[in-house]
TORKOL-4160 file (C-alpha; in steps of 0.2 Angstrom, whole numbers, padded with zeros to 4 digits, m for minus):
300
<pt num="1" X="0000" Y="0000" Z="0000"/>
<pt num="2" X="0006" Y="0017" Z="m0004"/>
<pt num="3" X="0003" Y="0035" Z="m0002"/>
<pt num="4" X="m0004" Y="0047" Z="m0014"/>
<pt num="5" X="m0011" Y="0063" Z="m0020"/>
<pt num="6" X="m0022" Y="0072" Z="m0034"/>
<pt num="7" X="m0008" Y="0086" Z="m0037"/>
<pt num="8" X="m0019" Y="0100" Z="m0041"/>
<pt num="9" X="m0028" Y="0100" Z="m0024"/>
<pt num="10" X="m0012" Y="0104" Z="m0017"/>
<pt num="11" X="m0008" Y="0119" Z="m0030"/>
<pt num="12" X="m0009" Y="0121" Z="m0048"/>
<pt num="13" X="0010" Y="0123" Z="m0052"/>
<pt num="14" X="0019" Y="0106" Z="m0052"/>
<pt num="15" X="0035" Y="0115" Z="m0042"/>
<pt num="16" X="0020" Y="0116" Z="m0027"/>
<pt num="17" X="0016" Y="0097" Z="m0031"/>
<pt num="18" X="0029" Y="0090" Z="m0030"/>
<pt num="19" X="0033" Y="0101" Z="m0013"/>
<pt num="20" X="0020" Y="0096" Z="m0007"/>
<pt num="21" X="0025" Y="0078" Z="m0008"/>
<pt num="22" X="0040" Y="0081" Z="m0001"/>
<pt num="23" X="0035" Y="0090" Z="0011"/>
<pt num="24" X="0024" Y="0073" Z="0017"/>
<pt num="25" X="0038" Y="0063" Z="0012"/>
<pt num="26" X="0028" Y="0053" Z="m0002"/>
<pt num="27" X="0034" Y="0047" Z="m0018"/>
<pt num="28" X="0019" Y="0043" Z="m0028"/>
<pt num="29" X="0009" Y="0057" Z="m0037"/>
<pt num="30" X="m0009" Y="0056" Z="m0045"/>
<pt num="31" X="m0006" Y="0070" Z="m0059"/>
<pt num="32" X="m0024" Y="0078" Z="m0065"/>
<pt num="33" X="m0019" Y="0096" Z="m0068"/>
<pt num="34" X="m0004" Y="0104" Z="m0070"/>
<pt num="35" X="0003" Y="0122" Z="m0073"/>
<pt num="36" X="0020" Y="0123" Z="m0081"/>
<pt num="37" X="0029" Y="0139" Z="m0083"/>
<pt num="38" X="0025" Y="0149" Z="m0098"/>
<pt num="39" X="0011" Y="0137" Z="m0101"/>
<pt num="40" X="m0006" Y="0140" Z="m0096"/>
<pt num="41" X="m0015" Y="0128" Z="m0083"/>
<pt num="42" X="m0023" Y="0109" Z="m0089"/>
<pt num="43" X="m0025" Y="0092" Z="m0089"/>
<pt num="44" X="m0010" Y="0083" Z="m0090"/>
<pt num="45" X="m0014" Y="0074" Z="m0108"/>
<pt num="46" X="m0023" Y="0089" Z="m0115"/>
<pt num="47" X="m0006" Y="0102" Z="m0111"/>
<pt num="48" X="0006" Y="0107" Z="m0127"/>
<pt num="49" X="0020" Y="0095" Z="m0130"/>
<pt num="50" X="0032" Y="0104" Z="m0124"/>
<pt num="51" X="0022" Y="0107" Z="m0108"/>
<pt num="52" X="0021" Y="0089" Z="m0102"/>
<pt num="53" X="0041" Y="0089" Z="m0106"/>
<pt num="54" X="0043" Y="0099" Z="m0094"/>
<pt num="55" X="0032" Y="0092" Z="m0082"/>
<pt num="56" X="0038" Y="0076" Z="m0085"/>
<pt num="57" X="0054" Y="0082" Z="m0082"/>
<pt num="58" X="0053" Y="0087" Z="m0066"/>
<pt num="59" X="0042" Y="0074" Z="m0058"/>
<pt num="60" X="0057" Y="0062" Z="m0064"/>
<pt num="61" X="0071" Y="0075" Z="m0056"/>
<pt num="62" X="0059" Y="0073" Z="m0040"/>
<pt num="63" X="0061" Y="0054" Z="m0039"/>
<pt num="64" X="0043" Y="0056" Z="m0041"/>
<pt num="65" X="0030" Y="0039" Z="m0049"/>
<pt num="66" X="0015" Y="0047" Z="m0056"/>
<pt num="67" X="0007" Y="0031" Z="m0050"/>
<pt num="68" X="m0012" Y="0034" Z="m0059"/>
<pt num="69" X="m0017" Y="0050" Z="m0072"/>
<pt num="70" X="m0033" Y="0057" Z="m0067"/>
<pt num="71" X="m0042" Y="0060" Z="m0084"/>
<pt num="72" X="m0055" Y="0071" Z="m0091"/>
<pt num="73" X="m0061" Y="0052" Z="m0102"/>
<pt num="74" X="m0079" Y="0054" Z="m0101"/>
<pt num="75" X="m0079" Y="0065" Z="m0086"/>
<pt num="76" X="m0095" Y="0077" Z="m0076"/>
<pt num="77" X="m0094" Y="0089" Z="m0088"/>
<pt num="78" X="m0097" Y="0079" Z="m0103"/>
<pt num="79" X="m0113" Y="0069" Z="m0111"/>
<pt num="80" X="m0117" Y="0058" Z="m0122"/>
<pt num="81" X="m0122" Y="0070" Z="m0133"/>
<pt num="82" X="m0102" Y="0074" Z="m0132"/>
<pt num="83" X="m0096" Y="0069" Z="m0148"/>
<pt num="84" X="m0088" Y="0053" Z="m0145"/>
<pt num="85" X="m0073" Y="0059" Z="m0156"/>
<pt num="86" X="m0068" Y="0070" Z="m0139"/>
<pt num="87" X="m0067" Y="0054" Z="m0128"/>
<pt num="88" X="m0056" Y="0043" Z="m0143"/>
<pt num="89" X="m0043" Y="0061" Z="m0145"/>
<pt num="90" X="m0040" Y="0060" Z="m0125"/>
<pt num="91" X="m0036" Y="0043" Z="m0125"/>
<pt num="92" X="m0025" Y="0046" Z="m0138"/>
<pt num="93" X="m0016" Y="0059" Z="m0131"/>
<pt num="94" X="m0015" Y="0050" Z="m0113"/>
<pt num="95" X="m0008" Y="0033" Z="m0117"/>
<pt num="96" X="0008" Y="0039" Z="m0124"/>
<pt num="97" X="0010" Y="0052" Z="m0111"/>
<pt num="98" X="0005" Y="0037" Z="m0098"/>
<pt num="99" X="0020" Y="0026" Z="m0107"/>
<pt num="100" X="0031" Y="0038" Z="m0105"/>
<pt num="101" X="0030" Y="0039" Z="m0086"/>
<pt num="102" X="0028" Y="0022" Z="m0081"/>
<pt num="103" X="0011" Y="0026" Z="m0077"/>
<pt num="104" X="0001" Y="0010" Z="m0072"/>
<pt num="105" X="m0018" Y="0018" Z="m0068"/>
<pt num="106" X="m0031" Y="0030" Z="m0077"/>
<pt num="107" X="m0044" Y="0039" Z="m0070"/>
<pt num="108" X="m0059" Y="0037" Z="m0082"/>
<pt num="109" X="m0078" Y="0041" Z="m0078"/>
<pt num="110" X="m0094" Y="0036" Z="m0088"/>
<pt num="111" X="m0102" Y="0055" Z="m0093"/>
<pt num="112" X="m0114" Y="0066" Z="m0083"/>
<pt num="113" X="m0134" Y="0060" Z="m0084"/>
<pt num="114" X="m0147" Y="0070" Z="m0085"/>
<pt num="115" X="m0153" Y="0076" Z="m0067"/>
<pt num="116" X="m0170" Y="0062" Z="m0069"/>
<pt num="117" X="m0160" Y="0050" Z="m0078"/>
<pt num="118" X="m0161" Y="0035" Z="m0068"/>
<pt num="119" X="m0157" Y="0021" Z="m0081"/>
<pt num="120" X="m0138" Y="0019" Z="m0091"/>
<pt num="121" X="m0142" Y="0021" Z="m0110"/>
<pt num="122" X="m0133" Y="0007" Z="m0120"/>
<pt num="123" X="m0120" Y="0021" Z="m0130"/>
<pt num="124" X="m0112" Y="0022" Z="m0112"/>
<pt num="125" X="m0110" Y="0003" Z="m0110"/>
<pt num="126" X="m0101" Y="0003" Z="m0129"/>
<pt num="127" X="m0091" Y="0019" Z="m0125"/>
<pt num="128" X="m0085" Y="0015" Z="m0111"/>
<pt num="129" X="m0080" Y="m0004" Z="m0117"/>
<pt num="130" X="m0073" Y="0004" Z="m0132"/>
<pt num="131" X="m0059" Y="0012" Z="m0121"/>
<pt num="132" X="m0057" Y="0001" Z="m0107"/>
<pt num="133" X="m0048" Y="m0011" Z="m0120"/>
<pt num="134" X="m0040" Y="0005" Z="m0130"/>
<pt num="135" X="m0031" Y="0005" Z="m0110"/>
<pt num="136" X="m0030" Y="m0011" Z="m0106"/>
<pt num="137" X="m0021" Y="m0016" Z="m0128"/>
<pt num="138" X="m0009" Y="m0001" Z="m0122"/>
<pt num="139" X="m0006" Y="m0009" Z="m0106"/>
<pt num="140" X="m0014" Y="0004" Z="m0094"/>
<pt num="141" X="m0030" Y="m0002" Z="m0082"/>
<pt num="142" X="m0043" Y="0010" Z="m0083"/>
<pt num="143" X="m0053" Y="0014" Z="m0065"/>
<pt num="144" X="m0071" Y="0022" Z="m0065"/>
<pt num="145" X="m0071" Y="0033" Z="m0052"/>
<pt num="146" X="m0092" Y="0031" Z="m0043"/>
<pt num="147" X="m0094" Y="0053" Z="m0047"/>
<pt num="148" X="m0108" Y="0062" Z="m0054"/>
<pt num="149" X="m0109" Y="0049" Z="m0069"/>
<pt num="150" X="m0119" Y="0034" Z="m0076"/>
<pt num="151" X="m0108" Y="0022" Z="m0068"/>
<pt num="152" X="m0109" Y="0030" Z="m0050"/>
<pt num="153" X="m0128" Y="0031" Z="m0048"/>
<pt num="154" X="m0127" Y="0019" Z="m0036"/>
<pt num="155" X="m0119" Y="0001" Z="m0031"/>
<pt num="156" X="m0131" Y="m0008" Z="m0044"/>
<pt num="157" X="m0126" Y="0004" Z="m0056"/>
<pt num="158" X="m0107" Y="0002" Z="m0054"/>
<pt num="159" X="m0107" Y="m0016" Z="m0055"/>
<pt num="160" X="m0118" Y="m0016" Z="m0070"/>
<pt num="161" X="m0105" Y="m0006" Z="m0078"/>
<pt num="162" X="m0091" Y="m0016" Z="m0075"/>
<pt num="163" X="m0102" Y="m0032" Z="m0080"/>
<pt num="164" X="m0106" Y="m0023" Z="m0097"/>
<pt num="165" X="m0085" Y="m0019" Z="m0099"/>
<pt num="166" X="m0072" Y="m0035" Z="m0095"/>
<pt num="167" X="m0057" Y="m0027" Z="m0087"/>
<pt num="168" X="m0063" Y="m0011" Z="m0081"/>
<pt num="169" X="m0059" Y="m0012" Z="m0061"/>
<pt num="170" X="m0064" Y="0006" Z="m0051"/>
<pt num="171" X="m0055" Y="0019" Z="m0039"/>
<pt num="172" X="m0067" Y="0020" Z="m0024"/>
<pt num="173" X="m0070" Y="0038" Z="m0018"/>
<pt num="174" X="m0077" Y="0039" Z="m0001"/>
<pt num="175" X="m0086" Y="0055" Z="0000"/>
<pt num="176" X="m0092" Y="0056" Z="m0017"/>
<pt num="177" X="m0108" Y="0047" Z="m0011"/>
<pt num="178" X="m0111" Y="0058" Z="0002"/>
<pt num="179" X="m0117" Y="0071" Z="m0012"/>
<pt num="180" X="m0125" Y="0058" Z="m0025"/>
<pt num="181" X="m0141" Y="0052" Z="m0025"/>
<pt num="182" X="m0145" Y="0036" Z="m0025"/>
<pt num="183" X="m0153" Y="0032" Z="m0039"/>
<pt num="184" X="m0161" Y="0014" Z="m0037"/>
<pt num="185" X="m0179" Y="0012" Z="m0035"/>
<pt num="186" X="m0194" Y="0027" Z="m0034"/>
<pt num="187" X="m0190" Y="0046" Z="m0030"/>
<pt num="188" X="m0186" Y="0057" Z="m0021"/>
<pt num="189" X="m0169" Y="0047" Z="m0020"/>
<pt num="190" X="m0159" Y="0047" Z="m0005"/>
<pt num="191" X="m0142" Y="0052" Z="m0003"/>
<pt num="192" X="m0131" Y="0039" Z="m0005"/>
<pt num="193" X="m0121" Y="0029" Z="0010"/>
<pt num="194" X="m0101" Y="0024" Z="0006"/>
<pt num="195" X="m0101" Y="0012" Z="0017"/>
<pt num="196" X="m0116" Y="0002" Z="0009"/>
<pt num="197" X="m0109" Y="0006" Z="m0008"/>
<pt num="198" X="m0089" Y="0002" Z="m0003"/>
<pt num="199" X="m0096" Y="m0016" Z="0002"/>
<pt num="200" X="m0103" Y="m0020" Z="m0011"/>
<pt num="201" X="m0090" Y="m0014" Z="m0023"/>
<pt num="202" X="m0073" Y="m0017" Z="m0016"/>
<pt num="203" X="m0069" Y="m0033" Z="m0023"/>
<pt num="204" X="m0066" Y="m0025" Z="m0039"/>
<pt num="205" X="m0057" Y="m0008" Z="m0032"/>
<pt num="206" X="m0039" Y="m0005" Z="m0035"/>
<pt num="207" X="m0037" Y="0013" Z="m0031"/>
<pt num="208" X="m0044" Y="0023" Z="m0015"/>
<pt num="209" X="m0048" Y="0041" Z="m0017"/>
<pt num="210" X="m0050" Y="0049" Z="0001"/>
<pt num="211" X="m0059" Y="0064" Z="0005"/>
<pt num="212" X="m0074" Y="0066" Z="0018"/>
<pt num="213" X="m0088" Y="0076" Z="0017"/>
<pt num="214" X="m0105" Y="0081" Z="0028"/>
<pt num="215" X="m0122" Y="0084" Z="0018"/>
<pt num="216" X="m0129" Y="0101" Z="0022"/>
<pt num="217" X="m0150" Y="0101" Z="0016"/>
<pt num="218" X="m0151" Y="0118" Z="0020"/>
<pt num="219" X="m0138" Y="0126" Z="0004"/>
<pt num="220" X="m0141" Y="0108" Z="m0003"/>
<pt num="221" X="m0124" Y="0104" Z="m0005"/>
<pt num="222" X="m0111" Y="0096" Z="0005"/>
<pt num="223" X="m0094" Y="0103" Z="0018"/>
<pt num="224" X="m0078" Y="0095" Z="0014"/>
<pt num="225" X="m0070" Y="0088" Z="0030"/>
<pt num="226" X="m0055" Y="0081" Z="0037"/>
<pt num="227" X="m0054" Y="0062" Z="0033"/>
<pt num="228" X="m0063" Y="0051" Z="0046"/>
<pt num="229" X="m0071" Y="0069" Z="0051"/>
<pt num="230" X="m0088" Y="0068" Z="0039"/>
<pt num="231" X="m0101" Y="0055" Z="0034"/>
<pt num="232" X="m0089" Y="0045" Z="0020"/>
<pt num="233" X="m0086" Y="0031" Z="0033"/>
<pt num="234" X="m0067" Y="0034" Z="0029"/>
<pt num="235" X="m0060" Y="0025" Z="0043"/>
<pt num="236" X="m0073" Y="0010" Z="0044"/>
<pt num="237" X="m0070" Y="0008" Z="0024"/>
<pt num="238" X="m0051" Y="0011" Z="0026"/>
<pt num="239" X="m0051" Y="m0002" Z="0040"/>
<pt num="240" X="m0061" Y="m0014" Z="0032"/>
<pt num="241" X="m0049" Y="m0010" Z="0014"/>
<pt num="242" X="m0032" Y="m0015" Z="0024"/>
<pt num="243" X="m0038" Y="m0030" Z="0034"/>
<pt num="244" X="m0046" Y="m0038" Z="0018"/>
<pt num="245" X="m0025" Y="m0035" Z="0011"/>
<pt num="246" X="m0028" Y="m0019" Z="0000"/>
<pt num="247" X="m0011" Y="m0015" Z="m0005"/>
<pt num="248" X="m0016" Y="m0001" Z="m0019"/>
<pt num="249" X="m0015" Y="0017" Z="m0019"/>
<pt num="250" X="m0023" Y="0030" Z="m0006"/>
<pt num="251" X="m0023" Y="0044" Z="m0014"/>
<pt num="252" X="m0030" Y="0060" Z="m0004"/>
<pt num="253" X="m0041" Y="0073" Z="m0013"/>
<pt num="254" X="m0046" Y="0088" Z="0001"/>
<pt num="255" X="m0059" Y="0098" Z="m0008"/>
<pt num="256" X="m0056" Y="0110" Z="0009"/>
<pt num="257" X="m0050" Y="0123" Z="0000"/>
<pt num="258" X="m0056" Y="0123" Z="m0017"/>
<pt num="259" X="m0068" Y="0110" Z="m0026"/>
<pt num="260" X="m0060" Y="0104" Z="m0042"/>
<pt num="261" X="m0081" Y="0102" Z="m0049"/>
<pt num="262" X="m0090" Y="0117" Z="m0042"/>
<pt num="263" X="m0102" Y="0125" Z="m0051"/>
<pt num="264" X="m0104" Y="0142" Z="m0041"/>
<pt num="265" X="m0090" Y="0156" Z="m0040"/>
<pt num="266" X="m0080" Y="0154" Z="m0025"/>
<pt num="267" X="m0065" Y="0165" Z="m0019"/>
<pt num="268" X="m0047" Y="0162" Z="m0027"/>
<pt num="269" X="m0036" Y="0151" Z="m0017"/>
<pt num="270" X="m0018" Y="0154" Z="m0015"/>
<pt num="271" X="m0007" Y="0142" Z="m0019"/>
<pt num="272" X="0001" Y="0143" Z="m0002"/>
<pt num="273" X="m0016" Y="0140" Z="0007"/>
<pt num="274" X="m0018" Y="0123" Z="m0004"/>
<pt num="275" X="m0004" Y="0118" Z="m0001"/>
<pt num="276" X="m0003" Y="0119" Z="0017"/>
<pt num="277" X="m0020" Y="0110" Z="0020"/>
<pt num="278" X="m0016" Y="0097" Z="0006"/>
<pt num="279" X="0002" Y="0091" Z="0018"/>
<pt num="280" X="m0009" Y="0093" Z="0036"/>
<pt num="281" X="m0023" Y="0082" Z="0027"/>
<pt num="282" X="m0010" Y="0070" Z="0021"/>
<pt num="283" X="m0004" Y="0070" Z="0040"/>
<pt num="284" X="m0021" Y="0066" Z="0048"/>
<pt num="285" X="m0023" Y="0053" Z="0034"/>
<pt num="286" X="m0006" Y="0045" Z="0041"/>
<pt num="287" X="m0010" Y="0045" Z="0058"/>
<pt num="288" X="m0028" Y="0039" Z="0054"/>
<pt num="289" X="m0021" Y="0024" Z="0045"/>
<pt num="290" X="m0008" Y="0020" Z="0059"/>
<pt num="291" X="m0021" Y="0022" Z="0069"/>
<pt num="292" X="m0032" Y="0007" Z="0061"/>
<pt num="293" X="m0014" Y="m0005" Z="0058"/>
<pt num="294" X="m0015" Y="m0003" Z="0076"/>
<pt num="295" X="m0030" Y="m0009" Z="0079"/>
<pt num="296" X="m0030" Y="m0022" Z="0068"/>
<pt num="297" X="m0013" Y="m0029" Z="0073"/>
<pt num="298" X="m0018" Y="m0029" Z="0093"/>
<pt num="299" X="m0023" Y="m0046" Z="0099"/>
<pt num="300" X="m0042" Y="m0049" Z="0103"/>
């Protein structure tokens, strides 16, 4: 089991990334957005050539593994309206960029329904197969993530995608729930529950995303919390993770400062402010998980 992070949560240049990591003393990065001098700011397959030499250049200098590429494949803020042209030009773009590091993991999603939408329509079952094997014929495993997609409206719905697409496994975020409704059975939906969904999906993760959140009905959105702190059940599933023998990635996604997603205006972070609370979160998350090998290890 390693350590990891979502760079851009801890600040949008990679010199500030890879600080950051040292700062924790990790080794591993999850690289989603980057900002390179003299480039402007974007997703690691989508920046000019010369832009992800330079990043890739200095990760390497680092003694940094970019261990997983979080990409924008089929991501919230696209539909199945998107032409599917769009999706086959990003994995073009990522799989040499993924070769070139090493980089065994990509972050894919399954596109953003329609806010009644409550069924997969079958384009997202042959999208999705068709790049799972364009990964997995490059030798890269593709993880759906369970966000605001197809394939995260709920367990049933996750584990009918993976049935519709052979060697697609997930990366299990355990807040994202917290802020997704459930979409099985008659509305008004409920809110998700991680821990319900984590059980019945965890044979088939191979990468963790932490973060925690609380559900607030009032502004009908959700608090970003420190991890074990909210309603994502990060410590039982985390517990749960390493005494069944998970020895994947944990890689740590705040959201305290600024939310990657967000749809509302929000106040400019500095990068020194992200930072800072992207190393403390990667703190609590160490002591949290010593905490748990403790408990697990001491005799009953």
């Amino acid at each position: 089991m390693y350590l990891t992070g979502i760079g851009d949560e801890a600040g949008a240049s990679v010199a500030t990334q890879i600080s950051a990591l040292r700062e924790l003393g990790w080794r591993h990065l999850e690289a989603r957005f980057a900002l390179v001098d003299g480039f402007p700011k974007g997703n690691v397959h989508e920046i000019p050539e010369a832009a992800f030499d330079r990043f890739a250049e200095q990760v390497t200098a680092a003694g940094i593994e970019v261990s997983c590429f979080g990409s924008g494949v089929m991501n919230w803020a696209k539909t199945v309206a998107t032409p599917f042209e769009v999706t086959l030009g990003e994995v073009g773009r990522a799989i040499p960029r993924m070769q070139r590091l090493g980089t065994k993991f990509v972050r894919i999603m399954s596109f953003k329904p329609g806010e009644d939408e409550d069924r997969t329509p079958a384009v997202v079952f042959e999208r999705v197969r068709e790049v799972t094997q364009r990964f997995l014929a490059a030798g890269i495993q593709p993880v759906h993530e369970n966000c605001m997609n197809y394939g995260g409206m709920s367990w049933a719905h996750t584990l009918e995608l993976l049935e519709q697409c052979p060697g697609l496994k997930l990366v299990f975020d355990t807040a994202n729930p917290v802020f997704n409704p459930d979409r099985r059975g008659a509305r008004p939906w409920p809110r998700q529950d991680a821990w319900e969904f984590w059980t019945h999906v965890r044979d088939h993760v191979a990468h963790i995303h932490v973060k925690d959140a609380t559900w607030v009905p009032a502004k009908n959105d959700a608090d970003y919390n420190w991890p074990g702190e909210g309603s994502g059940h990060v410590r039982a599933i985390l517990r749960d993770a390493l005494a069944r023998g998970y020895d994947g990635g944990i890689s740590i996604e705040p959201h305290m400062v600024v939310v990657f997603h967000a749809t509302t205006a929000a106040p400019a972070a500095s990068e020194e402010s992200t930072r800072v609370n992207f190393v403390e979160y990667g703190r609590r998350l160490e002591a949290l998980i010593g905490d748990i090998r403790a408990e697990i290890a001491a005799p009953r």
